[in-house]
C-alpha positions as CSV (number, residue, x, y, z in Angstrom):
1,X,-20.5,-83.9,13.8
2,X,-20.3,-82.4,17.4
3,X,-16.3,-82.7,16.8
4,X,-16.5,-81.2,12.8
5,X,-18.4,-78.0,14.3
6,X,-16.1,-77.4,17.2
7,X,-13.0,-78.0,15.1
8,X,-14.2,-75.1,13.1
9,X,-15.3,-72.5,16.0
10,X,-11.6,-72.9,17.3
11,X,-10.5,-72.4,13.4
12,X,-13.0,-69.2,13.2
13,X,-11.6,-68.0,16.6
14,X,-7.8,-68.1,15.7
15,X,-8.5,-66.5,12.3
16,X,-10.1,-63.5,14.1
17,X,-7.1,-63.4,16.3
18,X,-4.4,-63.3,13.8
19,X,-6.8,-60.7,12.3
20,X,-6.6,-58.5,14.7
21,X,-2.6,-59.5,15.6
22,X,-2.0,-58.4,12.1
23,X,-4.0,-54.9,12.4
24,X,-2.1,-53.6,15.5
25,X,1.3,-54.6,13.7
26,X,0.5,-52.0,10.3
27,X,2.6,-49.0,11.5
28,X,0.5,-45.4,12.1
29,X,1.8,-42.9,9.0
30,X,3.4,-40.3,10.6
31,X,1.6,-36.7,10.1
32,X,4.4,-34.7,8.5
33,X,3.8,-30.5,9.3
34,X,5.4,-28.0,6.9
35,X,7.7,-25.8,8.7
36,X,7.4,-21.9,7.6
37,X,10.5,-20.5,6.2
38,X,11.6,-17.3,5.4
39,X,12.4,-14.0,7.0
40,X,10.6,-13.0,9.6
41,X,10.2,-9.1,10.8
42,X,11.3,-8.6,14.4
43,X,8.8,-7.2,16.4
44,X,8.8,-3.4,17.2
45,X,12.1,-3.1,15.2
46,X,10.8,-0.4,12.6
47,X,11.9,3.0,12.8
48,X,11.6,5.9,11.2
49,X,14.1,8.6,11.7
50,X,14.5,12.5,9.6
51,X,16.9,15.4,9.4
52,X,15.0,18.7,8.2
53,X,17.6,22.0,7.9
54,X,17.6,25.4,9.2
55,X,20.1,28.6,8.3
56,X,21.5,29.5,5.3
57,X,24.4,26.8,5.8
58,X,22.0,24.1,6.0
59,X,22.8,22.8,10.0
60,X,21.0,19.7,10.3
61,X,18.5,19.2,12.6
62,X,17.9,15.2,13.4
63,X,14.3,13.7,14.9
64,X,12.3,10.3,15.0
65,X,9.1,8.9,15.3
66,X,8.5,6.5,18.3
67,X,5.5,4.7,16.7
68,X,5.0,3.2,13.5
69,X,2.6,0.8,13.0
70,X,3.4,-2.0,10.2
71,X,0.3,-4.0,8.7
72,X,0.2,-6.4,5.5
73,X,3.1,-7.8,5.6
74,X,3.5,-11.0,3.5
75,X,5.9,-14.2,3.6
76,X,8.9,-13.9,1.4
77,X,13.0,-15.2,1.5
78,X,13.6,-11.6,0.4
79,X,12.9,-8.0,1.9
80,X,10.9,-7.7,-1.6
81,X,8.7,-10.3,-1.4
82,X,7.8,-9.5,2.7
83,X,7.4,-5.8,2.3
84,X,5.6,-6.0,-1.1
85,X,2.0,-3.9,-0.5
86,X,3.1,-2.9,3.4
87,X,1.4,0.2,4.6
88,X,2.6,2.1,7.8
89,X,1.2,4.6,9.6
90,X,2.9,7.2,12.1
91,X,1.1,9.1,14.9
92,X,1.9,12.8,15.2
93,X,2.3,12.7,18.6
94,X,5.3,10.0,18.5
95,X,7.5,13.2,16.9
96,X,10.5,13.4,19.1
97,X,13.5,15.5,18.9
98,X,15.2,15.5,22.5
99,X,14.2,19.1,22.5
100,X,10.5,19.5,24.3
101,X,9.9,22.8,23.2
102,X,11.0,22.1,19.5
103,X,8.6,19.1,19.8
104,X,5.7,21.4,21.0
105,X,6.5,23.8,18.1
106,X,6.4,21.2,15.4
107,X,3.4,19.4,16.4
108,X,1.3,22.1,17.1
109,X,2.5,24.5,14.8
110,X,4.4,22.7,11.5
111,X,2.1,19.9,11.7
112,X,-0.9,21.8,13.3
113,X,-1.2,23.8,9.8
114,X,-1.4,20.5,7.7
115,X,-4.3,18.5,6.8
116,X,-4.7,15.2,9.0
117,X,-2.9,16.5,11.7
118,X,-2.9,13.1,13.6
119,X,-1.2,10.7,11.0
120,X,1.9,10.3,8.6
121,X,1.0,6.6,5.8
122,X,2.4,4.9,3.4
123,X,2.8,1.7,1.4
124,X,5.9,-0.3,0.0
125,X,5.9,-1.6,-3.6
126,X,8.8,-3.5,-5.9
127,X,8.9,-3.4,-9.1
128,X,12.6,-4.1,-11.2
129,X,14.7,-4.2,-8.3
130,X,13.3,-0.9,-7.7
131,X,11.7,0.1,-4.5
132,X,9.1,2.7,-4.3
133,X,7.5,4.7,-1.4
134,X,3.9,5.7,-1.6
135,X,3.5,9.1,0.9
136,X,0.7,10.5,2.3
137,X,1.1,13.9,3.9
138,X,-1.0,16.9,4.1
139,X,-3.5,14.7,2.5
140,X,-1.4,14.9,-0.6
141,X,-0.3,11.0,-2.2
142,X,2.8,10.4,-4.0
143,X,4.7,7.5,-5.0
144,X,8.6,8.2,-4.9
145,X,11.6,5.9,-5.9
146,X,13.6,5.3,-2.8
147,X,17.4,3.7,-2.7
148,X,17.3,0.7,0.0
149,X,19.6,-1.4,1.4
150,X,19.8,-5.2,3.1
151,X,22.8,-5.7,5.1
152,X,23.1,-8.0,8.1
153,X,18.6,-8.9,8.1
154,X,17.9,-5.2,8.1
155,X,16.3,-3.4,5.6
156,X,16.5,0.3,5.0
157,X,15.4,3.3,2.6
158,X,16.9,6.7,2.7
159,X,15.8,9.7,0.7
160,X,14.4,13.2,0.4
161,X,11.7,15.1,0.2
162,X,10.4,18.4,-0.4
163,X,7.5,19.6,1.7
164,X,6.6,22.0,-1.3
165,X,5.0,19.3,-3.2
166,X,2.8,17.8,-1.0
167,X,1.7,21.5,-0.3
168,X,3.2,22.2,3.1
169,X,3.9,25.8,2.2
170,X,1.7,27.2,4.6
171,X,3.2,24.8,7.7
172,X,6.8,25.9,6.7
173,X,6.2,29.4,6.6
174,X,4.0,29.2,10.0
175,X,7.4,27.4,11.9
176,X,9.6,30.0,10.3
177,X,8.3,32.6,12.0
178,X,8.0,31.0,15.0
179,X,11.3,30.2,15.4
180,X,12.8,32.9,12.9
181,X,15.5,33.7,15.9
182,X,16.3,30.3,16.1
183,X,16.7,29.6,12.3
184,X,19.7,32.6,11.8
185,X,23.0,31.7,11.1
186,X,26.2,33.5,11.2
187,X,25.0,35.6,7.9
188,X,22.1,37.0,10.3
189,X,19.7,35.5,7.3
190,X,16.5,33.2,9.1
191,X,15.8,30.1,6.9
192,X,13.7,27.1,7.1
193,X,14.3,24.8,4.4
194,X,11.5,22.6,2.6
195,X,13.6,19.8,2.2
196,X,13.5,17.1,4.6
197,X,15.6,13.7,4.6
198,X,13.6,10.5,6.1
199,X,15.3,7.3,6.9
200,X,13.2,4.2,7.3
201,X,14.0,0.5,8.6
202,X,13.3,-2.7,10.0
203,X,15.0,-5.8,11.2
204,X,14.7,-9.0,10.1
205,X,15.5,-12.5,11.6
């Protein structure tokens, strides 16, 4: 009997072994992560450039804004799908024409007779292969159909407004006269247009 019960410790003892043997040999699954794909806006890439005109033979005069502030983007593999619902805003004070007394004039004067002196927004929609601009100026809101472009990961819009309708009257008569001199042209005739082109992009990688 004394031989029967140690004959089946040693049994009990090796099956626990190969037991455990057989545990450490099952491989560990490997945790697989999902890599993010898609385009990915390049930080500090947006910018927003205009051309108002002055003199009866339109002469163009170019500017930018330094900051614009990008929120909500989304994920996408397109421009579309990345931009869809974005809203930007643009400081005032980032105006800049390489002209500091031009700069002065437009900030405090143009802009300084507008409501919400301090900020430019906006918001991106697509709908159609269309892309549309919603614009807040002068506390006015409109939603305008902008051409764009994707060439080489960047994404741009180009068109034109007029000041008129978002009720700028008031800010384009009060530059006007302060640079009336200024805005002659060879016809001796001072004129300060409402229209105003705007160029917007951002870089993708």
């Amino acid at each position: 009997m004394k031989k029967i019960a140690l004959f089946a410790f040693a049994v009990s003892i090796l099956a626990t072994s190969c037991k455990k043997e057989e545990k450490q040999e099952t491989p560990v699954e490997e945790v697989k992560t999902e890599e993010l794909s898609g385009l990915k806006i390049i930080t500090d890439s947006t910018k927003v450039n205009w051309t108002a005109y002055k003199t009866t033979d339109k002469v163009a005069v170019g500017g930018s804004f330094k900051q614009i502030e990008l929120k909500n983007t989304q994920t996408g593999e397109t421009p579309e799908a990345v931009l869809e619902g974005a809203t930007f805003s643009i400081p005032v004070s980032s105006l800049f024409t390489n002209n500091e007394d031009r700069d002065a004039k437009l900030k405090t004067i143009f802009f300084g007779a507008l409501k919400n002196t301090e900020l430019i927004g906006g918001a991106f929609n697509f709908r159609e292969g269309k892309c549309f601009l919603t614009l807040t100026l002068n506390d006015v809101t409109k939603q305008l159909e902008v051409p764009f472009t994707f060439e080489n990961k960047k994404f741009s819009v180009d068109s034109t407004i007029n000041l008129e309708e978002f009720g700028a009257q008031a800010a384009i008569e009060a530059i006007h006269k302060a640079c009336y001199d200024l805005h002659k042209g060879p016809d001796g005739v001072s004129k300060t247009w409402s229209e105003v082109a705007i160029n917007g992009s951002v870089q993708f990688e």
